[in-house]
C-alpha positions as CSV (number, residue, x, y, z in Angstrom):
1,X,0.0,0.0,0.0
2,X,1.2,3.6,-0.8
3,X,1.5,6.3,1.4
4,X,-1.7,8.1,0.4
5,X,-3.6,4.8,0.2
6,X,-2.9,3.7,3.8
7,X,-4.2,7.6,4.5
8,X,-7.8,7.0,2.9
9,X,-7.9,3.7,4.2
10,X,-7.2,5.0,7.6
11,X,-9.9,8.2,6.9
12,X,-12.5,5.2,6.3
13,X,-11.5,3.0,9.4
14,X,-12.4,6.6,11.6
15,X,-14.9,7.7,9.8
16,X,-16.8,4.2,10.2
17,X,-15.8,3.8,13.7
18,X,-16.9,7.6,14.4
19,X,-20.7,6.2,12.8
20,X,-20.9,3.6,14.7
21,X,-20.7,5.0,18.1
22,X,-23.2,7.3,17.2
23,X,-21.3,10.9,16.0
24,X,-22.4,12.6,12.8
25,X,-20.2,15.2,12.0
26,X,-22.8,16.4,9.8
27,X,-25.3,17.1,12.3
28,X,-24.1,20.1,14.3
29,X,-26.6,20.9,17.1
30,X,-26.6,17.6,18.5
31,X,-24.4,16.6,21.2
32,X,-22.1,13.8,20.7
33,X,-22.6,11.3,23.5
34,X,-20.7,12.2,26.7
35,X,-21.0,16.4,25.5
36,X,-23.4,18.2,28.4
37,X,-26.8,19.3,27.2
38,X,-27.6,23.0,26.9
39,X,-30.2,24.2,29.9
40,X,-33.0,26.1,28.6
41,X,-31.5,29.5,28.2
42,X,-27.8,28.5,27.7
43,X,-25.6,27.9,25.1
44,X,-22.9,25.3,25.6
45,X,-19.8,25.9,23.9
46,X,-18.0,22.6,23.2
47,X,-16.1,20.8,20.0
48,X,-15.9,23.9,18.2
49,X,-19.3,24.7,18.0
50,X,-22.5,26.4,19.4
51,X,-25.2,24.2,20.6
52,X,-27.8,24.4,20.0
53,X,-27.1,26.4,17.3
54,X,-30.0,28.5,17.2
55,X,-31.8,29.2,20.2
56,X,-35.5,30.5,20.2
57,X,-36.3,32.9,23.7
58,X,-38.4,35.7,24.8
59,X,-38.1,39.2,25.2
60,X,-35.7,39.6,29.0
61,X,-34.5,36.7,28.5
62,X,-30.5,36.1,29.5
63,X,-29.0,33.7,27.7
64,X,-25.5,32.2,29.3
65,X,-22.9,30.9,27.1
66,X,-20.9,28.6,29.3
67,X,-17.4,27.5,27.7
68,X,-16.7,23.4,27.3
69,X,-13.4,23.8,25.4
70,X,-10.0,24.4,26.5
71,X,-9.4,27.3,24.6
72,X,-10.8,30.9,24.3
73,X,-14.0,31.3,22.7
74,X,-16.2,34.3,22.0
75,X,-20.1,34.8,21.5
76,X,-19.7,37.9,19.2
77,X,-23.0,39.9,17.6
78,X,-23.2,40.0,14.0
79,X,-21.3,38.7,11.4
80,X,-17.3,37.9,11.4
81,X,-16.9,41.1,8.3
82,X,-19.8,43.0,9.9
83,X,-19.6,43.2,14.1
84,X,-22.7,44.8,15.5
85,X,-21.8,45.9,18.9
86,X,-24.9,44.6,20.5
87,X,-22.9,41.8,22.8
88,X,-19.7,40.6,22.9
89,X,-19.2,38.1,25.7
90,X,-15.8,36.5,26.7
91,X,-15.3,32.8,27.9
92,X,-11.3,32.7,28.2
93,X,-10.8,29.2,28.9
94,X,-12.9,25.9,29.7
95,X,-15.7,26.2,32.6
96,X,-16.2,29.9,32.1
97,X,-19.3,31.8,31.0
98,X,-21.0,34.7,29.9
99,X,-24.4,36.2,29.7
100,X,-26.5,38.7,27.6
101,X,-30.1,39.8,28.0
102,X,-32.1,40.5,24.8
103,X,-34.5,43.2,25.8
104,X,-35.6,43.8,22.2
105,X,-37.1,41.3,19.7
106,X,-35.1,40.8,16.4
107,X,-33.2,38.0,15.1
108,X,-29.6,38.3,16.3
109,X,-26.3,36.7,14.9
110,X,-23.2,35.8,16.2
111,X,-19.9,34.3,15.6
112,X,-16.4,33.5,17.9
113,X,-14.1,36.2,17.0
114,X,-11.4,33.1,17.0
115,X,-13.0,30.9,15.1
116,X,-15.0,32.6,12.7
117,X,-16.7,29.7,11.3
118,X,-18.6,29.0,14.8
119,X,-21.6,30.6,14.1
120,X,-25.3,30.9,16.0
121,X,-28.4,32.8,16.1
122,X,-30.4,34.2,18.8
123,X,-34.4,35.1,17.9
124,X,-36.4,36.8,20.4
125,X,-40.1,37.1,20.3
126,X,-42.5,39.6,21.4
């Protein structure tokens, strides 16, 4: 076997074994067995990703993002080439949290500011 053969052949091997315990890498807002289950109104930052994703609440509501990861993450309003300024909360490293109340109904995005393709979205109704 080549190089680059053993290299797919490997990719297959983790890529089955990832299926069968259960992990889709295509399915982002569900936790992976072992990950901790957002509460209610809270965010759980873990694997490089937002979850859930989007997150439906109501005006007053304070939603806590609470940091999983070993690394810094940010929950950052708007879009990574167009910041809002609306929040901008700070989890520095793994067991930290932040928190933002939406007073106002809208639809508002956000992204990590160090890894711009975590995204989510926050809608708040009336």
């Amino acid at each position: 076997m080549t190089i680059p053969t053993r290299l797919l052949a490997l990719g297959a091997t983790l890529t089955l074994g990832l299926a069968a315990c259960g992990q889709d890498p295509t399915t982002p807002d569900q936790a992976a067995p072992g990950e901790q289950q957002p509460a209610g109104d809270e965010v759980v930052v873990e694997g490089f990703r937002f979850s859930p994703q989007q997150l439906e609440v109501t005006t007053g509501t304070t939603v806590v993002w609470r940091n999983n990861d070993g690394i810094n993450h940010t929950a950052t309003a708007g879009q990574p080439d167009a910041v809002d300024g609306n929040f901008d909360v700070e989890m520095p490293e793994a067991g930290t949290s932040g928190e933002h109340t939406f007073d106002e109904p809208g639809t508002y995005a956000y992204f990590c500011r160090f890894h711009e393709s975590m995204t989510g979205e926050i809608i708040v109704t009336g």
